[in-house]
C-alpha positions in Angstrom: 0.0 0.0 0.0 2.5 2.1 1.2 4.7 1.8 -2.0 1.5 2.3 -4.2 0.8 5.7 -3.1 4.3 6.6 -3.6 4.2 5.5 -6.9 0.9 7.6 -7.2 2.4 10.8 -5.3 5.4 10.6 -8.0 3.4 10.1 -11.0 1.3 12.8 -9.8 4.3 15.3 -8.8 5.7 14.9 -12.8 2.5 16.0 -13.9 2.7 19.3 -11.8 6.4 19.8 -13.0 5.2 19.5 -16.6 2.0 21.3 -16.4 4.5 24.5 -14.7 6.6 23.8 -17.8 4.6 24.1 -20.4 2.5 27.4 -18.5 5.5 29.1 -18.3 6.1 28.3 -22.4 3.0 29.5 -22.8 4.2 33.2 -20.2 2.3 32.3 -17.1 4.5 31.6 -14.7 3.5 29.6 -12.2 5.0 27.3 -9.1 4.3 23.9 -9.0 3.6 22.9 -5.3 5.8 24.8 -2.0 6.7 21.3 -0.9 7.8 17.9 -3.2 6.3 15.7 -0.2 3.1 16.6 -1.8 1.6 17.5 1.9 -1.9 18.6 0.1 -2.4 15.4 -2.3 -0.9 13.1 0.2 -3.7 13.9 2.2 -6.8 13.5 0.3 -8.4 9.4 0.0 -6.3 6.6 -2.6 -9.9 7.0 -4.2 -9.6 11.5 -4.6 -6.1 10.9 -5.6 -6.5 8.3 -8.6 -9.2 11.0 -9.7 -6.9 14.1 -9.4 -4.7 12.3 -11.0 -6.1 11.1 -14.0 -7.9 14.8 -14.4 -4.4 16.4 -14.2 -2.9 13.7 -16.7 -5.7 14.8 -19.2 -5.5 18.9 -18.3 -1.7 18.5 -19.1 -2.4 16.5 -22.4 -4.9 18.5 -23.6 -2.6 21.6 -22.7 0.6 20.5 -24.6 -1.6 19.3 -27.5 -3.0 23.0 -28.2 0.7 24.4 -27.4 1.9 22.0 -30.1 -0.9 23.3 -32.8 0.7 27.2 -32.7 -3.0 28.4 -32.8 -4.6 28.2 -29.0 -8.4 27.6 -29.1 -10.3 28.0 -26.1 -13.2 25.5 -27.4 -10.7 22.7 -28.6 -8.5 22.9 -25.2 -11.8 22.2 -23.3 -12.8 19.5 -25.8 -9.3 17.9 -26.1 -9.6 17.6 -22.2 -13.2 16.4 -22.2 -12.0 13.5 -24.4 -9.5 12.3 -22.6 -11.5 12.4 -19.5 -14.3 10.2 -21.9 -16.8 12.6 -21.0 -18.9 13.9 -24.2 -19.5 17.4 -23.9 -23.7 18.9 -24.6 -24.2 19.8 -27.8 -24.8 23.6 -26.9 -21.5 23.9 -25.3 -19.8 24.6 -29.0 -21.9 28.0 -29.3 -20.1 29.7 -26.6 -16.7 28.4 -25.4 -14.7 29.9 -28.1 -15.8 32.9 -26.9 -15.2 32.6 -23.3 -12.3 33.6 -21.3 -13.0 31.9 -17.8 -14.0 28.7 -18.1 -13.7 26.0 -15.3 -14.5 22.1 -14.2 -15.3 21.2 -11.0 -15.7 16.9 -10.1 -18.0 15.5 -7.8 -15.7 15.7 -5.2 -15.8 19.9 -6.0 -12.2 20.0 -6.7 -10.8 21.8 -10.0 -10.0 19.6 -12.7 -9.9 22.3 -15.3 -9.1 25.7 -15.7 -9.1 28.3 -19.2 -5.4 29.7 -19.2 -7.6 33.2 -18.5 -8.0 32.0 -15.3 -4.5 32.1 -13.9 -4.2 35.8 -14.7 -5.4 36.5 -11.1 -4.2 33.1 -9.2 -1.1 32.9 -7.0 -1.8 29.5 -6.0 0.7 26.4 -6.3 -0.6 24.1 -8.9 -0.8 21.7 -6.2 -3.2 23.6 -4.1 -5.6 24.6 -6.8 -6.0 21.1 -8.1 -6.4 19.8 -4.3 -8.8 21.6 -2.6 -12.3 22.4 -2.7 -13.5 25.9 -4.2 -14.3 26.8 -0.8 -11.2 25.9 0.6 -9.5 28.0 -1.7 -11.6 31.5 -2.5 -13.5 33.3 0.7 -16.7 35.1 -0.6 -19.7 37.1 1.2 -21.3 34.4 3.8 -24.7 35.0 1.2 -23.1 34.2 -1.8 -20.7 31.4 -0.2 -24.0 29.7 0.5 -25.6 30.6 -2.8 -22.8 28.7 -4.3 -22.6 26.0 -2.2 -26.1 25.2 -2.4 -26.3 25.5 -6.4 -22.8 23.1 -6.1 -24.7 20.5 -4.0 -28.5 20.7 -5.9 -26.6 20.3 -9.0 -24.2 17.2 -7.8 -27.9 15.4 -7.5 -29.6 17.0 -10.4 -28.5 14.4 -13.6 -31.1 15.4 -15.9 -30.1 18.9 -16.9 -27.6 20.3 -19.7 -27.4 23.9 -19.1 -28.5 26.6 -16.4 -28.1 29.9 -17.2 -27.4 32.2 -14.4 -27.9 35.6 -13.4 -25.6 35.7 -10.7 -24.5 39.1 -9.6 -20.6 39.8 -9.0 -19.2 39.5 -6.0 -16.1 39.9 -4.5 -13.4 36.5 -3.9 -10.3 36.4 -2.2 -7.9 33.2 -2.1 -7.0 32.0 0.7 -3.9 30.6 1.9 -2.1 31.9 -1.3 1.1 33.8 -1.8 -0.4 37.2 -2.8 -4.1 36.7 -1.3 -5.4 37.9 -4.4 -9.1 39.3 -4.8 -11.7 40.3 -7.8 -15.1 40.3 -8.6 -16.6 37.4 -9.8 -19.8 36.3 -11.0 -21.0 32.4 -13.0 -22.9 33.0 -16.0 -24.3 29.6 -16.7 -23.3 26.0 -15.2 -23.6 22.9 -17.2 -23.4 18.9 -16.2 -21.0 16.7 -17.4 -21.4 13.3 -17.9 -20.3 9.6 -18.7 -22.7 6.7 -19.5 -25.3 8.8 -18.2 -23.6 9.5 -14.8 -23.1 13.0 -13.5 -18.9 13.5 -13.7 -18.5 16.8 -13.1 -20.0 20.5 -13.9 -18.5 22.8 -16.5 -18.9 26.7 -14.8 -18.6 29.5 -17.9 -17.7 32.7 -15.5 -16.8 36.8 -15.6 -14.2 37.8 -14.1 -13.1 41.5 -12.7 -10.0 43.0 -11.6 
């Protein structure tokens, strides 16, 4: 057991060197983890960590795939991603992610599994830490809309039957916590849509605004 989740810790550590790699190709610069014990990942069940893992494995591919094409689409990096996690997008997600800056996936467990390069324009989280904890682990909000959010994340982790809800959200102000610059902006989600596989809610895809 013991040698297993090293083997997984590892495998999952090279994936956070090359994902800071090929960021910092791309001119974001960002640092992979604070600590190579992995103290966040080693903490979470075998069961979180197989799925971190295999999300991260597929965010990285889908990343160096786009970097390799010379022409960066938002819609394609989504899809590339959403392939090799076997999930098959809704059909009304090609109308609007092309367009979109901040785009991001949250699993079941309500950890990030995917993030529009957008997104790290106003992050000064390790890698580690954003694909580790839960969104309210890592941004502090207004008590109303942390409980707005949290409620809409746990009516839609038992709602299968739904593609798309579009949001009116109003902005409101985030903060990170626990980061190296505690950065803040105003934020708002703009529509939410499920994800899933064989017919079995995987995760929910969150197109966003973003301020600052």
């Amino acid at each position: 057991m013991e040698l297993a989740l090293n083997t997984q810790t590892s495998i999952y550590r090279s994936h956070l060197v090359e994902l800071a790699s090929l960021l910092k190709c791309i001119g974001i610069e960002m640092r992979a983890y604070d600590n190579p014990q992995m103290r966040y990942f080693t903490k979470l069940s075998p069961s979180q960590q197989s799925s971190v893992t295999q999300a991260l494995e597929a965010y990285v591919g889908a990343l160096r795939s786009e970097y390799l094409e010379n022409s960066f689409s938002n819609e394609r990096f989504v899809l590339q991603f959403l392939f090799r996690m076997g999930i098959v997008p809704p059909s009304d997600l090609h109308d609007t992610l092309d367009k979109e800056k901040y785009i991001q996936i949250y699993n079941a467990d309500q950890f990030q599994i995917f993030r529009s390069l957008s997104c790290y324009d106003r992050c000064s989280f390790t890698l580690e830490q954003l694909t580790t904890h839960t969104w309210f682990d890592l941004w502090e909000r207004d008590s109303l809309f942390y409980y707005a959010c949290f409620g809409l994340a746990a009516t839609a982790l038992k709602i299968v039957k739904f593609t798309k809800l579009r949001l009116s959200f109003p902005y409101h102000r985030v903060t990170e916590i626990n980061s190296a610059h505690q950065f803040s902006f105003d934020y708002r989600i703009k529509s939410l849509s499920a994800l899933t596989r064989q017919g079995k809610l995987q995760a929910a895809l969150l197109i966003e605004d973003w301020k600052f």
